[in-house]
C-alpha positions in Angstrom: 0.0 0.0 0.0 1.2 3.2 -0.8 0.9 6.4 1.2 -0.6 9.3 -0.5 2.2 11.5 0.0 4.6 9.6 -2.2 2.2 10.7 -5.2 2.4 14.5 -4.4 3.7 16.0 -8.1 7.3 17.7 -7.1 6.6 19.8 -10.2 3.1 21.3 -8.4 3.6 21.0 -5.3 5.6 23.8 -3.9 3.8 27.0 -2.7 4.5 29.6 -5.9 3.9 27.0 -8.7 0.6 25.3 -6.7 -0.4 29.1 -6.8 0.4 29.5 -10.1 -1.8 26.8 -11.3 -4.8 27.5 -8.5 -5.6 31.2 -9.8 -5.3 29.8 -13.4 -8.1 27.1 -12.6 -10.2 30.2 -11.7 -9.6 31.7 -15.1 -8.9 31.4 -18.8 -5.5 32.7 -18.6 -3.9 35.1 -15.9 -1.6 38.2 -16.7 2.3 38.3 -15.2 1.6 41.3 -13.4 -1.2 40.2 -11.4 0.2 36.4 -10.9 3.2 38.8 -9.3 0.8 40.7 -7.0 -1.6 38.0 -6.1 1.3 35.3 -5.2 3.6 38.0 -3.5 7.0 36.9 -5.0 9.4 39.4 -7.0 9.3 39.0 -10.9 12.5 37.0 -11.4 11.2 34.3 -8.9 8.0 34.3 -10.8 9.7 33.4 -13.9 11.6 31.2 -12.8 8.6 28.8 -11.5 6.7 30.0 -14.7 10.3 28.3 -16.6 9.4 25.0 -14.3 5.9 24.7 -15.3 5.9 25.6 -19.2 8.9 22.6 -19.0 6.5 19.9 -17.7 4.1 21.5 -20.1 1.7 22.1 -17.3 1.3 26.1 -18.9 2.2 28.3 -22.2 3.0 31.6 -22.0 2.0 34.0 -24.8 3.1 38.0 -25.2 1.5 40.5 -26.7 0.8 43.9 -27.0 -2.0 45.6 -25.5 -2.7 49.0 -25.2 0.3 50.0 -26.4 2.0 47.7 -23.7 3.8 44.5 -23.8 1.9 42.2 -21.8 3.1 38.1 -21.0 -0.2 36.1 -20.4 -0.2 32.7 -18.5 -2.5 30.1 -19.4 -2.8 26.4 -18.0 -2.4 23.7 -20.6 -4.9 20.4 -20.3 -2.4 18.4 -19.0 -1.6 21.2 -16.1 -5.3 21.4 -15.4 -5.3 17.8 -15.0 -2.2 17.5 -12.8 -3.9 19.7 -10.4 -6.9 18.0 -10.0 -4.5 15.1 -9.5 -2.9 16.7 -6.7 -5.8 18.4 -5.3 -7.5 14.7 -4.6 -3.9 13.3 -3.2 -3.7 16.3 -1.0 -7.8 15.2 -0.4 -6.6 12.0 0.5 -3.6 12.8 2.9 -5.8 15.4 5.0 -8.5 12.6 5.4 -6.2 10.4 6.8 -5.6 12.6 9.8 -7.7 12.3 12.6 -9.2 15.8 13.8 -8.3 16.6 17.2 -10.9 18.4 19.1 -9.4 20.9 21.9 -10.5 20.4 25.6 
């Protein structure tokens, strides 16, 4: 039997890149600048999780210009959608395995 926490995704599961994919199951596609704001990390540490998950193919990043400003915009890919639903339910199924504790 195997213990849910050896199938967390190493890829998804750290805070910034779990973020990453969390605001973009809320949406079609995200913008840099706000992913930046909403997460709280600086723009270089952004990109570089943004560099880990377009690698596994779990996002694609697209720039463009809009009003007469270069914007990058983030979406999730299928197979990024579907690794976090993946980890989502393993996380489901670690947290059920702990008893709740009820204070005295």
């Amino acid at each position: 039997m195997t213990h849910p926490s050896s199938v967390l995704d190493d890829t998804i599961h750290q805070r910034v890149r779990l973020g990453i994919l969390a605001v973009l199951s809320e949406s079609r596609r995200a913008d840099f600048g706000y992913l930046k704001e909403i997460l709280e990390v600086t723009a270089g540490n952004l990109s570089q999780h943004l560099a880990v998950l377009e690698e596994a193919g779990h996002i694609q990043i697209t720039k463009g210009i809009e009003e007469k400003r270069t914007r990058t915009w983030i979406t999730a890919t299928r197979k990024g959608r579907a690794a976090l639903a993946l980890e989502v339910a393993t996380m489901r199924a670690l947290l059920g395995g702990i008893p709740s504790t009820q204070r005295p």
